[in-house]
N, C-alpha and C positions, 0 to 999 in steps of 0.2 A: 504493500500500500504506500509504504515512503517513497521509494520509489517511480513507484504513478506519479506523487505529487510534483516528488521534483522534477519529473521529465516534462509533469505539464507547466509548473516554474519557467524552466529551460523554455520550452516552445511560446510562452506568452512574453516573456523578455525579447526573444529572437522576433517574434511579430512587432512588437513594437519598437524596436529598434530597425526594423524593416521599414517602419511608417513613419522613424522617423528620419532616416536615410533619404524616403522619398522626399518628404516637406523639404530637407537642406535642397536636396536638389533641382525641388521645381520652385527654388527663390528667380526671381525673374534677372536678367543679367543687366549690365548699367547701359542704361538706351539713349542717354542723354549725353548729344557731342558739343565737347567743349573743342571750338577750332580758334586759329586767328593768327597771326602774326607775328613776329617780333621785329622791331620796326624803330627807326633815328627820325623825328620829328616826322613822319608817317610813310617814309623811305623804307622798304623791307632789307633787312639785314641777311646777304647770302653767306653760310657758310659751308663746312664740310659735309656731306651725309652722314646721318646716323652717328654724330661725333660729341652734339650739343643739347643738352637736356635742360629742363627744368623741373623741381620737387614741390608736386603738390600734398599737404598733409590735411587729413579732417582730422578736427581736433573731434574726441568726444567720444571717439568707437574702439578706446582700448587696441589701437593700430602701433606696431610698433617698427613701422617702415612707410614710406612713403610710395605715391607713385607717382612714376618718373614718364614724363613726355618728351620725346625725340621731337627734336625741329626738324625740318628739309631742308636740304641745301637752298631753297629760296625763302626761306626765310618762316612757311607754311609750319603749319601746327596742327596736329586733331586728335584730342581723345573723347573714348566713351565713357563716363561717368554715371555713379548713383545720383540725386539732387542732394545736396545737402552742401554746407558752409564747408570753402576750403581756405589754407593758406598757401600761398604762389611765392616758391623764391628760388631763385640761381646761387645753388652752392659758389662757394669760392672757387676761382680757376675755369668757371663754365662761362665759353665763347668768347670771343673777339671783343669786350667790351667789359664796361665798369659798371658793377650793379650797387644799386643804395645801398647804403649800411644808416642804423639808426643813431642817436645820441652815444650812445656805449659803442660805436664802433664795429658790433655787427651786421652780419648782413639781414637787410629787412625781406619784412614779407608783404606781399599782396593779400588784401581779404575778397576770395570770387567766390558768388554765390552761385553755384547752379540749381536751376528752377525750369528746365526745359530745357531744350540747343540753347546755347550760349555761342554769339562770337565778340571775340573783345582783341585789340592790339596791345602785344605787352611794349608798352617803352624801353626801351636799353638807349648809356651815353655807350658810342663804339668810342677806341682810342682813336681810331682813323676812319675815316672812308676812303675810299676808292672813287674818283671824280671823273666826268667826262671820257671813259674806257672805250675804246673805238679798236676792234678786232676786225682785220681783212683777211684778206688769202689772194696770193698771187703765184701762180704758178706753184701748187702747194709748199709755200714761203709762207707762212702766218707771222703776221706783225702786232704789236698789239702796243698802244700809248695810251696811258690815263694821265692825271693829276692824285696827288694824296691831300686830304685835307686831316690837320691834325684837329681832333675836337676837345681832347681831355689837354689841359697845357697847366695845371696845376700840380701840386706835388702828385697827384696819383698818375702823370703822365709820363707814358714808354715812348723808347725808342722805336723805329724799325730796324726790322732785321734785313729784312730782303723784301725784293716785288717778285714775281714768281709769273710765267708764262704758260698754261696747264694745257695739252689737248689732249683727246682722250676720243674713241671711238661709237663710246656710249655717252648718254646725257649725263653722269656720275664722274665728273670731274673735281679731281683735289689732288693735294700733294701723296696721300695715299698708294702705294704703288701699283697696285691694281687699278687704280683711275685715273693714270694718263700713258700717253702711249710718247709722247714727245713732251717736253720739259726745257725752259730758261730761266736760269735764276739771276738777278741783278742783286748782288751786296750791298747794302747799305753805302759802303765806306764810295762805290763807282756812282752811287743816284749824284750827281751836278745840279742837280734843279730836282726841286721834288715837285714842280707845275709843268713837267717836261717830261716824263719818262717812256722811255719804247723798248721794245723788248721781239725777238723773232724766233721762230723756232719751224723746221720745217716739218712738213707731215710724211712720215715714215711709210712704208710699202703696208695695207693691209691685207688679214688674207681673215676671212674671204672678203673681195674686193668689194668695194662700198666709196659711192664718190662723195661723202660728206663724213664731217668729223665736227665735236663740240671742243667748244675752247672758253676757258676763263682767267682773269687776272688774279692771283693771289697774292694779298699781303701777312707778311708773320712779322710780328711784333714782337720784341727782344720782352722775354719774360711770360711770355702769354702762348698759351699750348697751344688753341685754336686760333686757324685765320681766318679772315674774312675776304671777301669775292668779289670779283664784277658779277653782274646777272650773265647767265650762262647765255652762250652765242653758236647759232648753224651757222657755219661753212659748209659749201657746197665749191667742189672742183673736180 
């Protein structure tokens, strides 16, 4: 008789641990996209793929990790989220630019509420832009001249490192070595004129053949992991 009881013990725990296996499972998943930008007084900031994140934290749910959004290399943004209050901040060292910090010196946070689709542009100061970027092709010869404008010029402001020349076969262009197929780099110490810079590189034999190739300008900043871009450019030859 103990035995019955407990096997029917056993079997009524196993059910309801069965129902409630399902319930976790048929919670509904997060439907609500948060997308938008990140952007220099409403200029989209391009950087590398899959390289630049931002930490969103809801306080309140006993979380003890954040989720992290990839930007695009144009600057694009998009997650899916539950509704509910977040905090929005760029760790230290993420992207090509200076994020706030509060009165004590850390870095601050954004408060975004999600209550539906959400699209919002996040402000970033970059250290530099990338100015007037004019990419040709001649005789697969690629030339490429911009201007740099320096924006941060206070104590929190860097140097450059180098301007950088990328072309790449697919639209995934960066210093990356799998994302470019030809490469020029200009050193600091040779830019003359930082309202003057050109740079060439020529387009290598592809296989399999393809008459057009993507190119962009990259600047690395002395001190700062990720660069920032010109907007990506077809060539066609």
């Amino acid at each position: 008789m103990k035995m019955i009881n407990i096997m029917k013990l056993l079997l009524a725990v196993g059910i309801m641990s069965s129902f409630y296996a399902c319930e976790k499972d048929n919670y509904d998943a997060p439907a609500s996209e948060f997308k938008g930008r990140i952007v220099y007084q409403g200029e989209p900031i391009n950087v590398e793929y899959g390289q630049v994140t931002f930490e969103l934290w809801q306080p309140g749910f006993g979380r003890n990790g954040s989720i992290n959004v990839t930007i695009d290399q144009d600057g694009d943004f998009s997650s899916l989220l539950f509704n509910g209050d977040y905090k929005l901040v760029f760790t230290p060292n993420q992207g090509p630019f200076y994020w706030r910090r509060n009165s004590g010196g850390t870095v601050d946070t954004i408060a975004v509420n999600i209550s539906g689709s959400k699209t919002m542009d996040i402000e970033v100061t970059p250290y530099y832009m990338i100015r007037n970027a004019q990419i040709t092709n001649a005789a697969k010869v690629v030339t490429a001249t911009c201007s740099l404008e320096k924006v941060i010029t206070d104590a929190n402001a860097k140097n450059v490192e180098r301007v950088s020349l990328y072309i790449n076969k697919t639209q995934f262009v960066s210093g990356n070595g799998t994302q470019y197929i030809a490469k020029t780099d200009l050193a600091a110490g040779s830019i003359a004129n930082m309202n003057n810079i050109s740079l060439s590189a020529t387009i290598p034999d592809i296989a399999p053949t393809q008459n057009y190739v993507f190119a962009r300008i990259g600047l690395k900043i002395a001190g700062v992991e990720d660069m920032i871009f010109s907007p990506l450019q077809k060539l066609e030859f």
